[in-house]
VEXDREN-2710 file (C-alpha; in Angstrom, 1 decimal):
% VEXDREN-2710
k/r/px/py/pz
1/UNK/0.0/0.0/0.0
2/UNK/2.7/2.6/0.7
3/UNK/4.6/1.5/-2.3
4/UNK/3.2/3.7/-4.7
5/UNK/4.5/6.7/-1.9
6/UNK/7.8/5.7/-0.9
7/UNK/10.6/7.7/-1.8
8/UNK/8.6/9.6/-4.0
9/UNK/7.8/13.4/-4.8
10/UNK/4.4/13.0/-4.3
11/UNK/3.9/15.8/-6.7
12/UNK/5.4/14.5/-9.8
13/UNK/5.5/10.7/-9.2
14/UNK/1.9/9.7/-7.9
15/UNK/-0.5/10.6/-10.5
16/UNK/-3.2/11.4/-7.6
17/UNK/-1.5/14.5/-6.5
18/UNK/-1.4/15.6/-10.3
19/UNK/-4.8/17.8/-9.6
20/UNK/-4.5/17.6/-5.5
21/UNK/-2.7/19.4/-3.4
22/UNK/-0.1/17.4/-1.4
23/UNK/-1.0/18.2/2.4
24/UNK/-1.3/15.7/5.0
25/UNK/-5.0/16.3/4.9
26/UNK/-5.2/15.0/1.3
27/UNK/-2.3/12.5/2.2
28/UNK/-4.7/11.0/4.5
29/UNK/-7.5/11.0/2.2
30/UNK/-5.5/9.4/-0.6
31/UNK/-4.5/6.6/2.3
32/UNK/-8.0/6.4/3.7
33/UNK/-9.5/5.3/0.3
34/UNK/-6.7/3.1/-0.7
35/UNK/-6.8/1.3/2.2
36/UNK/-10.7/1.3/1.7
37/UNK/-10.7/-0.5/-1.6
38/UNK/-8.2/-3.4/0.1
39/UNK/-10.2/-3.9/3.5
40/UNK/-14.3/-5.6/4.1
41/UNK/-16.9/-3.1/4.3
42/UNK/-17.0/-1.1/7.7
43/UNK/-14.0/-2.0/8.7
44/UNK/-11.9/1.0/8.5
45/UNK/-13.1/3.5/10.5
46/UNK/-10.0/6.3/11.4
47/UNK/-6.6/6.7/9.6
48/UNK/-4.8/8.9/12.3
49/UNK/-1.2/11.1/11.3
50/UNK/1.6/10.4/13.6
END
């Protein structure tokens, strides 16, 4: 899952911040709904920053 991140200029290298604005708000949100397509409904329920 963090693959597509790692070592990366988010940026230029990960085509979702190509129209979104790379803050840790939309870092989340880009984590949140990857994570969402790999889990069972209703499962994940808070992605927290640390």
């Amino acid at each position: 899952m963090l693959e597509p991140l790692d070592h990366k200029n988010l940026d230029q290298d990960v085509l979702y911040f190509a129209d979104v604005v790379s803050t840790t708000e939309n870092l989340a949100a880009y984590i949140w709904d990857s994570l969402q397509k790999r889990l069972p409904e209703g499962c994940l329920y808070k992605v927290k920053n640390l």
